[in-house]
N, CA, C and O atoms as CSV, one atom per row, in Angstrom:
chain,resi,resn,atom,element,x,y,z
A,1,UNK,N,N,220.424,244.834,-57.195
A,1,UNK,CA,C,220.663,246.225,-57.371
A,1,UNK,C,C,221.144,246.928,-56.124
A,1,UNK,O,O,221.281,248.139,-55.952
A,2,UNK,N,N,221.380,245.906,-55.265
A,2,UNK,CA,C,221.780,246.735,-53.941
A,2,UNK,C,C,223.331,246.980,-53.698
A,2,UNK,O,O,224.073,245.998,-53.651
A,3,UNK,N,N,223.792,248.136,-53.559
A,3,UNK,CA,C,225.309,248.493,-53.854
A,3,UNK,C,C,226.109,248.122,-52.199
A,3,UNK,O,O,225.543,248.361,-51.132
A,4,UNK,N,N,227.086,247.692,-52.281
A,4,UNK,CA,C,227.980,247.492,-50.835
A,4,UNK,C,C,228.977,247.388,-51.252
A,4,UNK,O,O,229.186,247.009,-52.405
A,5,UNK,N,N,230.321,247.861,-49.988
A,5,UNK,CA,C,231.412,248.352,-50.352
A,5,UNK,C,C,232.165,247.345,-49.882
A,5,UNK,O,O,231.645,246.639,-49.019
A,6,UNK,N,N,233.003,247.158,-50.150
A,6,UNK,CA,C,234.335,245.918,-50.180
A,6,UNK,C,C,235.799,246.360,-50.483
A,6,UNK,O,O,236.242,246.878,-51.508
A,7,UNK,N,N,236.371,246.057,-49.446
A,7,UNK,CA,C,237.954,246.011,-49.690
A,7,UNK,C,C,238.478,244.847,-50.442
A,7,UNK,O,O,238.302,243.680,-50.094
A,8,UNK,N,N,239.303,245.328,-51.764
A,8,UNK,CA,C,240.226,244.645,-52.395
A,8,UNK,C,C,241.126,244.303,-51.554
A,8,UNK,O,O,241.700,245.242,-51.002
A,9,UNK,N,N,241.533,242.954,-51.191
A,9,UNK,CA,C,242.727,242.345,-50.922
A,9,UNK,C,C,243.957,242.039,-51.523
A,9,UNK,O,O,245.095,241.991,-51.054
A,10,UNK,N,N,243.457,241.814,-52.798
A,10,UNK,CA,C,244.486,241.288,-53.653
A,10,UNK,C,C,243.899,240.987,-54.623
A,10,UNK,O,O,242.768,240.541,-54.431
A,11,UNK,N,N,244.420,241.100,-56.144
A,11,UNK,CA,C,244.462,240.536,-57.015
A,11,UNK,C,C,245.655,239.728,-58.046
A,11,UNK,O,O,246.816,240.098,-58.225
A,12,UNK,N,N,245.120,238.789,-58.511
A,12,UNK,CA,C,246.137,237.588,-59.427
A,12,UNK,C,C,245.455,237.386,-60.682
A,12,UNK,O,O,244.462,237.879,-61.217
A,13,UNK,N,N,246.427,236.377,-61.021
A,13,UNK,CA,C,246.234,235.939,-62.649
A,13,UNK,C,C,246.522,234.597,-62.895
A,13,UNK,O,O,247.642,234.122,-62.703
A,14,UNK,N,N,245.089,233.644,-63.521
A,14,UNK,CA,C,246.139,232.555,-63.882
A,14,UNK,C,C,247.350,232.349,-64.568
A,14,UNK,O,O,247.694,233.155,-65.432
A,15,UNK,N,N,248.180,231.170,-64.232
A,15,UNK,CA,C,249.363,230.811,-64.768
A,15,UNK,C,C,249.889,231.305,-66.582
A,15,UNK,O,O,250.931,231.674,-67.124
A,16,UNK,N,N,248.096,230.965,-67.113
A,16,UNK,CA,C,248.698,232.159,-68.808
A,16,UNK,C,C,248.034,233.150,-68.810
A,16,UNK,O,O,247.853,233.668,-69.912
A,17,UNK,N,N,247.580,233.629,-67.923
A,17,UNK,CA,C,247.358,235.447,-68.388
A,17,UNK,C,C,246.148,235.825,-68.754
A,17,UNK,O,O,245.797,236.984,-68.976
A,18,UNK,N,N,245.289,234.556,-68.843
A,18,UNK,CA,C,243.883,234.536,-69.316
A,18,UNK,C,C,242.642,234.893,-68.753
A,18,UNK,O,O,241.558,235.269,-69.199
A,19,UNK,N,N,243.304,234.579,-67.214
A,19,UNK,CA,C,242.132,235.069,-65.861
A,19,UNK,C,C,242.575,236.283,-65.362
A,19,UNK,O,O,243.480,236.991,-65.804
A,20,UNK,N,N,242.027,236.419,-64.628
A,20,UNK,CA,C,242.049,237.551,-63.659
A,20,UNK,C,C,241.110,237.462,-62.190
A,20,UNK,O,O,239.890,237.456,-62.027
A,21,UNK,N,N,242.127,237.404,-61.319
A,21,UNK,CA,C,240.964,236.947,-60.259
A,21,UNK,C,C,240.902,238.358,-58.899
A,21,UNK,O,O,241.989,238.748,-58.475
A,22,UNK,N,N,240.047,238.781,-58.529
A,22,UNK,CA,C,240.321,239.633,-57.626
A,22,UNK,C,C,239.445,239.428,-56.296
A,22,UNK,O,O,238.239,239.675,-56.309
A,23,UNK,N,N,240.224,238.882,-54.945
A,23,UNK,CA,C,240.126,238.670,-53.807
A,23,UNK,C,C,239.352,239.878,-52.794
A,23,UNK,O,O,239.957,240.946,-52.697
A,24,UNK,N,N,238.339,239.765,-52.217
A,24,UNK,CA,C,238.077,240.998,-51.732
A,24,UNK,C,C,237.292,240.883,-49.985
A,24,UNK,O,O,237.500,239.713,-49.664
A,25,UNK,N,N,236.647,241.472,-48.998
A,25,UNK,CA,C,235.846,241.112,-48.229
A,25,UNK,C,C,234.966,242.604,-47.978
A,25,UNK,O,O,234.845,243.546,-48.761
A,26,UNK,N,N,234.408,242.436,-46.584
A,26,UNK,CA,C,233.541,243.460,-46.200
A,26,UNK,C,C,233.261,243.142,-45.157
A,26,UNK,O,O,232.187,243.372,-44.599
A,27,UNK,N,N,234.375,242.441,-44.636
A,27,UNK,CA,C,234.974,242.917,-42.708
A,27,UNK,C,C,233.867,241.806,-41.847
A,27,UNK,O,O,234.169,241.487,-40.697
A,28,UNK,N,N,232.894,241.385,-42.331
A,28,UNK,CA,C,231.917,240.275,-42.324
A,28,UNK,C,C,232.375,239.273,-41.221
A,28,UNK,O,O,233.577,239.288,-41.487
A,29,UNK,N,N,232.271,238.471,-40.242
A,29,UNK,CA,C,232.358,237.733,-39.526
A,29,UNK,C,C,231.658,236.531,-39.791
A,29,UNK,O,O,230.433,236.629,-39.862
A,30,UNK,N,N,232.308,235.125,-39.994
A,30,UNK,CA,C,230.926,234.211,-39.919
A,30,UNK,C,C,230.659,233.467,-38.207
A,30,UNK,O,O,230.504,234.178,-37.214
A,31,UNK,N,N,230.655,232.569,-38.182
A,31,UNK,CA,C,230.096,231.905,-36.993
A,31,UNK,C,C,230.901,231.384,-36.542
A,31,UNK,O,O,230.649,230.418,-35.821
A,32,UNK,N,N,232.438,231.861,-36.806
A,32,UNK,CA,C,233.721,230.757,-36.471
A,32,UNK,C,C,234.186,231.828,-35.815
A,32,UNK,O,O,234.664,231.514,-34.725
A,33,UNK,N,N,234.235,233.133,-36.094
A,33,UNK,CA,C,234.918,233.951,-35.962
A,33,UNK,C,C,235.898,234.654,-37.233
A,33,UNK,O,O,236.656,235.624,-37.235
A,34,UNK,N,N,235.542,233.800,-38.155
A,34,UNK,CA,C,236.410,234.506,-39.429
A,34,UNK,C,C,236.032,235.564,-40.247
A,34,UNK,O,O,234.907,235.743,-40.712
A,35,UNK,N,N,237.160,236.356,-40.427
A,35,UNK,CA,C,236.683,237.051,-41.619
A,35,UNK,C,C,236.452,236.432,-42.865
A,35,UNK,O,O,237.284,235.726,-43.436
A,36,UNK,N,N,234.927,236.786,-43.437
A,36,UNK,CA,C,234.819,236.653,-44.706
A,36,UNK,C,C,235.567,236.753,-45.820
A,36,UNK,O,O,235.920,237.932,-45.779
A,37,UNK,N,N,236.217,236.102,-47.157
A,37,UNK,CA,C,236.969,236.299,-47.965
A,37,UNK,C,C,236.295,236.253,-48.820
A,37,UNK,O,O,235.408,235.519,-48.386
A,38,UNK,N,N,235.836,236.693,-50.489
A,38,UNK,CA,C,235.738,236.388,-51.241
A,38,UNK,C,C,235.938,236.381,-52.850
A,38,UNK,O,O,235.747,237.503,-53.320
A,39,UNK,N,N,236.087,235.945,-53.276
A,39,UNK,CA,C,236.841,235.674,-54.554
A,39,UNK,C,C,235.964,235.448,-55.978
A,39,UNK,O,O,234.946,234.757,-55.990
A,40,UNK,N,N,236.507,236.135,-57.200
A,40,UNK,CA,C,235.827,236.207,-58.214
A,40,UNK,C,C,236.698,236.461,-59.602
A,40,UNK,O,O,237.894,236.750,-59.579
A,41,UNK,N,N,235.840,236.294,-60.936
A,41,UNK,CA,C,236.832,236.498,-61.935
A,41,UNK,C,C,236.858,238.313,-62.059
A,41,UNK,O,O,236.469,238.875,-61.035
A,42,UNK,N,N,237.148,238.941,-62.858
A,42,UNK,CA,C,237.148,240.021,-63.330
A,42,UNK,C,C,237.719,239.835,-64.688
A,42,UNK,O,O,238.072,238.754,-65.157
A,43,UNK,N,N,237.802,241.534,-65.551
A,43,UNK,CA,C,237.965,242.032,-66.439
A,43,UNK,C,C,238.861,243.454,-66.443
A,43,UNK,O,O,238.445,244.578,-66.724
A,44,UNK,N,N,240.574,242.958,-65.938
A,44,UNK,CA,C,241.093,244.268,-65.658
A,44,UNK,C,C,240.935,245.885,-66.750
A,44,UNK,O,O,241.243,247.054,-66.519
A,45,UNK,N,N,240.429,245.328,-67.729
A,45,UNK,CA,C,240.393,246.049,-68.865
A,45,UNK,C,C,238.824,246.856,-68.911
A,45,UNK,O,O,238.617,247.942,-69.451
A,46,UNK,N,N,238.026,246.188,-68.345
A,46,UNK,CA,C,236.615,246.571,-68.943
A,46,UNK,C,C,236.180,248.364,-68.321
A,46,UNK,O,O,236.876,248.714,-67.368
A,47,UNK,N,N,235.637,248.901,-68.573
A,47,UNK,CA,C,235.094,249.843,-68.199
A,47,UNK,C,C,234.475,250.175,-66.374
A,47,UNK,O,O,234.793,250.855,-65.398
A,48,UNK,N,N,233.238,249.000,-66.868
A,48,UNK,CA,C,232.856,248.926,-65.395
A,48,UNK,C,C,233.318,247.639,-64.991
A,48,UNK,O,O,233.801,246.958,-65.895
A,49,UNK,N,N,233.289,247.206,-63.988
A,49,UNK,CA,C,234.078,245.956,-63.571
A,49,UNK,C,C,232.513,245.442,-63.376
A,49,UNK,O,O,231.460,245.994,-63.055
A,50,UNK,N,N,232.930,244.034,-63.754
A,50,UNK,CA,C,231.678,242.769,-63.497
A,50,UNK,C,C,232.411,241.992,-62.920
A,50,UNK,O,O,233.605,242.008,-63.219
A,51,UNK,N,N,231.849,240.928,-61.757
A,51,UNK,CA,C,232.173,240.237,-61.187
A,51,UNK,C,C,231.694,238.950,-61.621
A,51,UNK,O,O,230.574,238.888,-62.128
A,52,UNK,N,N,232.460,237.821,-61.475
A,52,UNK,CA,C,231.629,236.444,-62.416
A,52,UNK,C,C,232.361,235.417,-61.407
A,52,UNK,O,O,233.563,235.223,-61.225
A,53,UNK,N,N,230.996,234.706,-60.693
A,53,UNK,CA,C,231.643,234.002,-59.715
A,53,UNK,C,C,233.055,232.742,-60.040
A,53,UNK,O,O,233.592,232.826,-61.145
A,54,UNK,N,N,233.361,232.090,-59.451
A,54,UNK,CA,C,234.111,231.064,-59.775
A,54,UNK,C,C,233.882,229.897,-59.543
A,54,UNK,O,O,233.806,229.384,-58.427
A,55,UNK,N,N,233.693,229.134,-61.072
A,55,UNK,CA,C,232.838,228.107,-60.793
A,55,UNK,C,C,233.971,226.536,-60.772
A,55,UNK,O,O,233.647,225.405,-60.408
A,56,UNK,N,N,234.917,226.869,-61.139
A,56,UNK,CA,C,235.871,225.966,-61.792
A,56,UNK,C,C,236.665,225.437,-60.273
A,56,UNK,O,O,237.282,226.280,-59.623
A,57,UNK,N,N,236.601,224.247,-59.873
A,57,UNK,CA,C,237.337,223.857,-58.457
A,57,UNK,C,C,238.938,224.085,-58.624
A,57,UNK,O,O,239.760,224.417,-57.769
A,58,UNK,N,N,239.131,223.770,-60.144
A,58,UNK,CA,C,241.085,223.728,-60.026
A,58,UNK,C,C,241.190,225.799,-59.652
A,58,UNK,O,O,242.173,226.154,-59.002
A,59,UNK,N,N,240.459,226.598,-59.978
A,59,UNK,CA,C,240.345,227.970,-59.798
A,59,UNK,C,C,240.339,227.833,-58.592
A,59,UNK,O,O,241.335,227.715,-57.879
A,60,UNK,N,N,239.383,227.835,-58.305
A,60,UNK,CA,C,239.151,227.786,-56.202
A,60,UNK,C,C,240.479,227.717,-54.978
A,60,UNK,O,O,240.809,228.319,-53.956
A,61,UNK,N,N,241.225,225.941,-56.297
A,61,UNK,CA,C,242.208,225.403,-55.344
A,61,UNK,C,C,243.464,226.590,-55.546
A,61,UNK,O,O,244.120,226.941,-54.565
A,62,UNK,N,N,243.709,227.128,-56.830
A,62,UNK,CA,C,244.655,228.270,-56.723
A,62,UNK,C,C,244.637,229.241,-56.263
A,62,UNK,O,O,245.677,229.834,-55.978
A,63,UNK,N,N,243.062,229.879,-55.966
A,63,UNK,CA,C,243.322,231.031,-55.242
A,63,UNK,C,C,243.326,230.647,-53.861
A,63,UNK,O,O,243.778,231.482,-53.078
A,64,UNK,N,N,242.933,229.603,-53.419
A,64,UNK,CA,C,243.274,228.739,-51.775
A,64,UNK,C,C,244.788,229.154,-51.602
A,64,UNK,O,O,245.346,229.906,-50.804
A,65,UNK,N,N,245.244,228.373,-52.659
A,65,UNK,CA,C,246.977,228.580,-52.352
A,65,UNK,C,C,247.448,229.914,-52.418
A,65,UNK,O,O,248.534,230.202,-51.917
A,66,UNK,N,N,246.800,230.687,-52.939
A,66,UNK,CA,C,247.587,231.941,-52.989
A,66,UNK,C,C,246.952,232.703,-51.357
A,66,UNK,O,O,247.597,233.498,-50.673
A,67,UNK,N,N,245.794,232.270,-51.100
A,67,UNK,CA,C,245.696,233.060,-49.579
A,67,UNK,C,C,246.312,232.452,-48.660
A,67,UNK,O,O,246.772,233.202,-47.800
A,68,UNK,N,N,246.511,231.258,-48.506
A,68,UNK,CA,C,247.579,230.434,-47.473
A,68,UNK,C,C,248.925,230.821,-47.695
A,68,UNK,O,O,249.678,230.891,-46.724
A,69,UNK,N,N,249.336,231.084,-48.848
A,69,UNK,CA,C,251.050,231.742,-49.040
A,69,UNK,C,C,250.526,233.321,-48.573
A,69,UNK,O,O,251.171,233.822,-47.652
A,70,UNK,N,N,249.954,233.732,-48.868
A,70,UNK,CA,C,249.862,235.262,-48.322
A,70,UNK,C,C,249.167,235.256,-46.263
A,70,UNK,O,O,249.006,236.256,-45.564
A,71,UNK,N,N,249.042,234.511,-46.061
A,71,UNK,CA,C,248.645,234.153,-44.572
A,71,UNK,C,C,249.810,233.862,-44.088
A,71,UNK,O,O,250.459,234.706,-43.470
A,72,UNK,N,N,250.278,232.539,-44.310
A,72,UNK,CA,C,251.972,231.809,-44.542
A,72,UNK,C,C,252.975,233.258,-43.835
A,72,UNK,O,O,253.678,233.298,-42.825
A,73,UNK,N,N,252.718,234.116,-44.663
A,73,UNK,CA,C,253.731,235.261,-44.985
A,73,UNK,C,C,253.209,236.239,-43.760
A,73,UNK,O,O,253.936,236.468,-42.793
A,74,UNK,N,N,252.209,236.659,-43.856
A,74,UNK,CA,C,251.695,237.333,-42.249
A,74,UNK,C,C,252.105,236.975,-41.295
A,74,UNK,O,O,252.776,237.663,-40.527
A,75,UNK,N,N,251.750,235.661,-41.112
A,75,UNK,CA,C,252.444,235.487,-39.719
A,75,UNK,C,C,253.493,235.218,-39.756
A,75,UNK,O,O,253.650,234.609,-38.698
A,76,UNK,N,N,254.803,235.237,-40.471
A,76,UNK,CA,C,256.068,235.361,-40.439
A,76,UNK,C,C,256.402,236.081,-40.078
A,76,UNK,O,O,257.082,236.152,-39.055
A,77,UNK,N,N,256.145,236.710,-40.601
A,77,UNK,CA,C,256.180,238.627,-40.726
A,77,UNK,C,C,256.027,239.323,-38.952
A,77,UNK,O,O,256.899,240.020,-38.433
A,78,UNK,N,N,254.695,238.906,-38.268
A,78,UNK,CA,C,254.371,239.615,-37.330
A,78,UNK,C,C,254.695,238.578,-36.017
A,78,UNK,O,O,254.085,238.805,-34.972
A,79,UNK,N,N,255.805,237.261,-36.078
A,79,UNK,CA,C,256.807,236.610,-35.944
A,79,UNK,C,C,257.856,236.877,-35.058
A,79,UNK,O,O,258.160,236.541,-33.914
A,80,UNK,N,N,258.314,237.584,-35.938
A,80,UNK,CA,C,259.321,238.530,-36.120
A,80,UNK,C,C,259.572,239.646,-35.056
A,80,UNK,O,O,260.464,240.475,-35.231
């Protein structure tokens, strides 16, 4: 029941339209020095939004790829 605030990073969709995944953190540091990322299903439609972890590894490995193409792209970008 304890409420905390989080920036949306991004959100996607699996390949048919069936998921919905939305990427988020809360600026968090772990012991590496990284920012925390974390990732979950949603319900773009629902009222209140519920979060439902992700339990499925082929899920995991796609939203992997989609933060490495969006990382990929940062540092191109600031590259430049």
């Amino acid at each position: 029941g304890t409420e905390r605030e989080y920036e949306t990073l991004f959100t996607c969709e699996s390949d048919d339209g069936t998921k919905h995944y939305i990427v988020y953190t809360d600026h968090s540091v772990d012991e590496a020095g990284n920012v925390r990322v974390f990732a979950s299903i949603y319900n773009p439609d629902a009222e209140n939004m519920e979060l439902t972890p992700i339990t499925d590894e082929k899920e995991w490995k796609i939203i992997e790829t989609v933060i490495a193409e969006i990382q990929a792209e940062a540092n191109k970008e600031n590259e430049q």
